[in-house]
N, C-alpha and C positions, 0 to 999 in steps of 0.2 A: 689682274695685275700679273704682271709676268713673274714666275716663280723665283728666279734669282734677286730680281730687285725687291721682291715679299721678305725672304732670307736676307739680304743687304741691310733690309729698315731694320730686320727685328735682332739682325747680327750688333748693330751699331746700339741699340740701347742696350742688350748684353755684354758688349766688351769696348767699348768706347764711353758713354757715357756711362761711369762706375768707377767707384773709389778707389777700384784694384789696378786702373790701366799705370802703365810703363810706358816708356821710350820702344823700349826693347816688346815689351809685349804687344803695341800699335801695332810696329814693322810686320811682327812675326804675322801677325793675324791680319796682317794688309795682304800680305806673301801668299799667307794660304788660302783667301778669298781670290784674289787673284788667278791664281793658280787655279782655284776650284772653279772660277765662274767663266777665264777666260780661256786656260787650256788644255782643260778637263784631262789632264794626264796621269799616272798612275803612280808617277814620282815625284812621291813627299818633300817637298822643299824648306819645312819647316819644323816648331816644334809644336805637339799640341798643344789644344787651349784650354783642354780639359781632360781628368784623368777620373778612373776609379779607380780607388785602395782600396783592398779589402783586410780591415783590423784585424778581425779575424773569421776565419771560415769556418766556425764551429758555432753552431747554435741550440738551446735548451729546448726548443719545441720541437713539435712534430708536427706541421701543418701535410695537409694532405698532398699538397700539388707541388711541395718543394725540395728538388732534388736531395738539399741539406737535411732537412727536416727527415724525409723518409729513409736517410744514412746510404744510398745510393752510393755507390763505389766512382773511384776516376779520380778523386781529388785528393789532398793530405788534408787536414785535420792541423792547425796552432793558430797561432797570432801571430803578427808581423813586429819585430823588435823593432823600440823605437828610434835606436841606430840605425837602419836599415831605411826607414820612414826620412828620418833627415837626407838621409844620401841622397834618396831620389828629391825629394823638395828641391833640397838644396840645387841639385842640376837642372831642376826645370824651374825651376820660382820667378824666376829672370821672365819667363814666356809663357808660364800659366798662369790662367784666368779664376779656372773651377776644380775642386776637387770636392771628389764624391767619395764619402768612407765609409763604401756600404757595400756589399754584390751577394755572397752567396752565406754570409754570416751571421752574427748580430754583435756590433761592434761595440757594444758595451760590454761586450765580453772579456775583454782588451783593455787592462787595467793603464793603456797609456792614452786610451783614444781621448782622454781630456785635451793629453799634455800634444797629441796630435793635434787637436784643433787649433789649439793656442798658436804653435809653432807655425801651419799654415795661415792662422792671422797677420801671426807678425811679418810673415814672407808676404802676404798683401796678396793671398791669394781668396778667393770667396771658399767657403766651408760649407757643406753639409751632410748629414746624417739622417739614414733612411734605420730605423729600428723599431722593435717591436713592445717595446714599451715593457719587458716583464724581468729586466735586468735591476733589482731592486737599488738605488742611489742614495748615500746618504747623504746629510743637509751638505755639508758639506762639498761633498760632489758636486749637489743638485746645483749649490750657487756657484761653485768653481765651470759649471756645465754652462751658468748664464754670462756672465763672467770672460767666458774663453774667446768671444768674438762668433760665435758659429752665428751663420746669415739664415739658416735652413732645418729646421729638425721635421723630417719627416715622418711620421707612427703609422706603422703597417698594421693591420689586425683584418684577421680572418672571418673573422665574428665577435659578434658583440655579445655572445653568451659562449660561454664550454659547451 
């Protein structure tokens, strides 16, 4: 099968058929399939369809292979306010599909990353979160955690022993 029509099928059950699609978010992603399959040019004509946030860039482990982990220089160190979190939703919600609240952190670190989820629920965008599972949650939490709409929790682990 030829490679773009393979991307086309698997594009159309990721953002077409799903409970997130739009008016506006179709177009966009009609726009930038286009543009990508028919003339492969360099100039972005659209908005993306998916993004990663990172809650926060600070994490309690120290796994061996991970630039955070082993405290490597180049990055700042906080969390991202959940003002700051709205602003950009808000300006892409319209045309995003995905967002990933995860990269170089662990985002339960990030005493809003609930109220992040919830918020990109309600903007109708799909959620998920890649974490390492050791950010202790209370009941509380745990159900506000089940509760908030997230489509995706992802559990990284190094090992299955210390």
């Amino acid at each position: 099968m030829n490679y773009y029509l393979f991307q086309a099928k698997r594009s159309l059950g990721r953002f077409v058929f799903t409970p997130y699609l739009g008016i506006r978010k179709l177009f966009n992603a009609a726009g930038l399939f286009a543009q990508f399959g028919l003339f492969k040019n360099s100039h972005i004509v659209g908005y993306p369809l998916k993004i990663s946030i990172d809650p926060s860039s600070i994490c309690q482990l120290k796994c061996p292979l991970c630039p955070t982990g082993q405290g490597q220089k180049g990055r700042s160190l906080g969390r991202m306010p959940f003002e700051k979190f709205m602003a950009l939703v808000d300006e892409l919600s319209p045309y995003l599909y995905e967002l990933d609240l995860n990269n170089w952190g662990e985002p339960f670190l990030n005493k809003d990353v609930i109220r992040m989820i919830e918020y990109a629920h309600k903007k109708r965008i799909r959620a998920s979160v890649n974490t390492n599972l050791n950010v202790k949650l209370s009941e509380q939490e745990a159900v506000a955690l089940v509760k908030s709409g997230l489509d995706v929790l992802y559990i990284s682990m190094d090992g299955i022993a210390q």
